[in-house]
N, C-alpha and C positions, 0 to 999 in steps of 0.2 A: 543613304543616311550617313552622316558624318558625326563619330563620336570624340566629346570633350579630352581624352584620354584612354590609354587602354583598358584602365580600371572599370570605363564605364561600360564597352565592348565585350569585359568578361564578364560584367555580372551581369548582362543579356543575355549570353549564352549561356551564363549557369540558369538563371532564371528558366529559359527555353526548355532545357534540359529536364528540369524538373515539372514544368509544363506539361512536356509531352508524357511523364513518367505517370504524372495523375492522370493524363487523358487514357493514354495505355489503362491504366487499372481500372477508370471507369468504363471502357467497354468490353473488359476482357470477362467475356469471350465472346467473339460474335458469332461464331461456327463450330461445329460440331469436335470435339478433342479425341483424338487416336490412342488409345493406349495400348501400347503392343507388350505382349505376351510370348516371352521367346521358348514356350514350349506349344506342342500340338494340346489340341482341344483335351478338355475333358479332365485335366489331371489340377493339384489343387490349386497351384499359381491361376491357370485358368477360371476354375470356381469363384476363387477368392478377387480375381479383376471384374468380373462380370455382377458380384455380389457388392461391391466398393462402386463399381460404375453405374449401379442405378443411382445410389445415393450421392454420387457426387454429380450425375447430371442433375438431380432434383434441386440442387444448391447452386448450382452455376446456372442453371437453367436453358442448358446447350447437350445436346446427343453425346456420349461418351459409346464409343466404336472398338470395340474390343479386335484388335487383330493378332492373331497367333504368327506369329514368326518364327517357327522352332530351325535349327539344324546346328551343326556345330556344337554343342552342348552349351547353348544359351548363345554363343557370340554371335549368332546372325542378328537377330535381333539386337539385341546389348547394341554394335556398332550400328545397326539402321537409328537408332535412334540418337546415337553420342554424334552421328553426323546429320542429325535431322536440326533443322533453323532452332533457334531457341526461343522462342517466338511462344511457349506456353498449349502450343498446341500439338505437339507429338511427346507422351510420355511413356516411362517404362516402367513394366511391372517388374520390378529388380526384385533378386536372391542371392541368397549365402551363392549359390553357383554360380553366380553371372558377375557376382562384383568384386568376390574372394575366390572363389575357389580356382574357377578354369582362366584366369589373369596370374595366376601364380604357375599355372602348369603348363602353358603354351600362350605363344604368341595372336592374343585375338583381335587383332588390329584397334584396339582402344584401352586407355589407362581409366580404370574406373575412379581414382580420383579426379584427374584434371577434366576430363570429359564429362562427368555428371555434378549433378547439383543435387543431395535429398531434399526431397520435396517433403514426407513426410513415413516415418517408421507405420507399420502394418501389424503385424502381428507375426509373432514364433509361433513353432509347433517344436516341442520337444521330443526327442527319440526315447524307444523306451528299449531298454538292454535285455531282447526277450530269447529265451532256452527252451530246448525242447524240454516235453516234462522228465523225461529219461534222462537227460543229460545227470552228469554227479556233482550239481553246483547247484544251491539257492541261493545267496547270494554273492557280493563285489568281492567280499572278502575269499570267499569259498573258490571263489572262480581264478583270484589272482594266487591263492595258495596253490590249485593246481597248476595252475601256472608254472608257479617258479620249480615245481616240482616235474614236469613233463616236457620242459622246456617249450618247442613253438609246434609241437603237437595239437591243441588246442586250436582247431578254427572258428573263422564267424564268414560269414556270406555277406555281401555287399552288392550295389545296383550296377557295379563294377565300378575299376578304376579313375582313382582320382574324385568317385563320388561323396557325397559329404555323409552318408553311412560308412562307406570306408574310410573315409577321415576320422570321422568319429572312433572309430578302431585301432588308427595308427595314435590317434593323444592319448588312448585307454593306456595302450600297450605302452606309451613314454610316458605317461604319470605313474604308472606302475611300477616301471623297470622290468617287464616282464617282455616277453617273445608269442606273437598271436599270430597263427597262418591264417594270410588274408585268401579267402575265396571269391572271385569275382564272376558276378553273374550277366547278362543282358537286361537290367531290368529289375527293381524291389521283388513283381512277382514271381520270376523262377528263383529268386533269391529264398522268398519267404517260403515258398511250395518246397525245394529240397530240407530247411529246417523245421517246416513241419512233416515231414517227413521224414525227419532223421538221420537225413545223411552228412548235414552240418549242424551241431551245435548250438549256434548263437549268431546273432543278428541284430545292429543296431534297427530296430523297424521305427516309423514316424509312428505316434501318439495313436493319430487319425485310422492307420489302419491296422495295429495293436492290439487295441483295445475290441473287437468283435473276437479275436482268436483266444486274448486275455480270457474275456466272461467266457469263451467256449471251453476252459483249459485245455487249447489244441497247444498252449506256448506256456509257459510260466516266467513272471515277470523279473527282473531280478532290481534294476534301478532305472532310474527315470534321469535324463540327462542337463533336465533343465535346475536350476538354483535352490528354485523350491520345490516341493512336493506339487503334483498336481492334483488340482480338485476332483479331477474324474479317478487318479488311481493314487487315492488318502492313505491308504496301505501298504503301497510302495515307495523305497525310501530313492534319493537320489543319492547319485553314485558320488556326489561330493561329499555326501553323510555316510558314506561306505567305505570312508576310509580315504577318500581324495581330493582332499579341501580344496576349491575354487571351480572346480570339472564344471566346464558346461560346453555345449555344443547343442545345437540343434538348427531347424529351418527356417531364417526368417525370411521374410518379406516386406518391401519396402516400397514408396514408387519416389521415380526419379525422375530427373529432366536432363537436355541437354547440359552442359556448360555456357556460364553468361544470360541464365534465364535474368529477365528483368528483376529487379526486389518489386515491384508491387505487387507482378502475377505469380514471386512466390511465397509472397505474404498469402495470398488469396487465395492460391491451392493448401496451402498449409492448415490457413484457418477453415477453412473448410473440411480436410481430412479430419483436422480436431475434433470439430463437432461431431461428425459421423463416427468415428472410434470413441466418444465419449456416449454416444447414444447408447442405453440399458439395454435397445434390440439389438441392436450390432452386436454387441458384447456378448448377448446371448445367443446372437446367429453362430458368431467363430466359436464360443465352444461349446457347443453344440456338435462342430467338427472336429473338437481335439485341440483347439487353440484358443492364444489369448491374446485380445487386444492391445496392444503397443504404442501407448501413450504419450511416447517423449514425443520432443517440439522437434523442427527440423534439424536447428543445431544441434541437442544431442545425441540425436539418430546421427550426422553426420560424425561426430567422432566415434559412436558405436562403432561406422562401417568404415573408419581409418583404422582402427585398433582390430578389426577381425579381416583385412586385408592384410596385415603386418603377420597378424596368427596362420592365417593358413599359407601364407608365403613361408614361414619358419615350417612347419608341419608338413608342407610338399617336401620343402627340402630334405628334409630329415626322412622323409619315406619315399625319396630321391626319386621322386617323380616327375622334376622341371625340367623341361627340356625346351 
């Protein structure tokens, strides 16, 4: 075929282009979508991919394959996927850990901005700042008096290092001004087991598993981490109302894609998550677990998770954990 000019060669190829872009979206998907889960079975990322994967097969109309990829603390998975085709059909079940935290603290062979794409924000789980009942602190304010008064005497336990419980501890302690001995455990439950137990003090714990020890008074609550108060625990103030205007931290969850996903199949996954996190049962599944549904569009989850990569890259460093 011989064309009049070049003008008219390029707008066949744009034409083309945008051709294939609607055919892409009209059969997307024709096979089943992998969404990998970069922790082991069973824990809430996992729950929460398996509970989001019925419903967004039921909308796509195609098998969604939950595979667990844990090791490295999220990065195995993280890069299986940031080097997976972008093709719409290998996504990730991303977290505060996989996309902020351990990218700031070591080398895990992928840049969580240029390599992914958010598809669509999931839902937080806020931390709740829980004391043994012995301890001599009710609340933020009580806890940072002693504080300044005992100097770095004063510990809290964590799921260990570089965790985002321990994170949460190292912004307590620099919104404060105050000095907190981080303790570091194997894990939230020997964590939580020694402060209900009494050997450490305080624990940023998640919402989800808080709250059974809360109603048990094995723990007493002191502030809730997330912006607002939470509807399961109305009586406990947030630690931004305690005296730390803006404090927030806790776990979200998001899912992602490669780099370069097409715009139609991420319109399609987008619009799709929408409706599922807009649905009154979903909303009332996640809290139900201590969370809350997370209703921005793709773009503003995408600057959400530019702006808390920038935070916990500041916050490693200052608790001088990059290496």
């Amino acid at each position: 075929m011989r064309f009049p000019n070049k003008f008219s060669a390029a707008a066949l190829m744009l034409a083309a282009a945008f051709g294939a872009a609607a055919v892409h979206a009209q059969t997307y998907p024709t096979r089943p979508i992998t969404l990998v889960v970069p922790y082991p079975p069973g824990g809430s990322a996992d729950i929460l991919a398996r509970t989001i994967g019925e419903q967004l097969a039921t909308r796509l109309g195609q098998p969604i394959v939950v595979e667990n990829k844990a090791g490295a603390g999220t990065a195995i998975g993280a890069r299986y996927v940031a080097e997976a085709k972008p093709d719409g059909y290998t996504l990730l079940m991303g977290t505060v850990s996989s996309q902020a935290i351990n990218p700031a603290m070591s080398k895990v062979g992928y840049d969580p901005t240029k390599d992914f794409v958010a598809v669509s924000a999931l839902t937080s789980i806020p931390f709740v700042l829980v004391a043994n009942p012995a301890a001599p602190y009710n609340t933020v304010a009580e806890l940072i008096a002693a504080a300044k008064r005992d100097g770095n005497r004063i510990s809290y336990a964590s799921a260990g290092p570089g965790t985002s419980n321990h994170l949460a501890g190292e912004m307590l302690a620099h919104a404060a001004q105050v000095s907190l001995l981080h303790v570091p455990y194997r894990g939230s439950a020997p964590a939580l087991a020694d402060v209900l137990a009494g050997h450490v003090p305080l624990m940023f714990d998640l919402q989800t598993t808080a709250l059974p020890n809360i109603k048990a008074q094995k723990v007493k609550p002191l502030a809730v981490t997330g912006l607002q108060r939470s509807p399961l625990l109305p009586d406990v103030p947030t630690v931004a109302e305690s005296g730390l205007p803006g404090f927030e931290v806790g776990a979200w969850f998001g899912l992602f894609a490669p780099a370069k996903l097409p715009e139609p199949v991420l319109r399609q996954l987008s619009g799709a998550m929408a409706q599922i996190l807009q649905s009154p049962a979903m909303a009332q599944r996640l809290r139900d677990i201590g969370a809350e549904p997370d209703t921005r569009d793709a773009q503003a989850f995408a600057g959400y998770v530019r702006t808390e990569i920038a935070r916990y890259a500041q916050t490693v460093k200052a608790a001088g954990l990059d290496r």
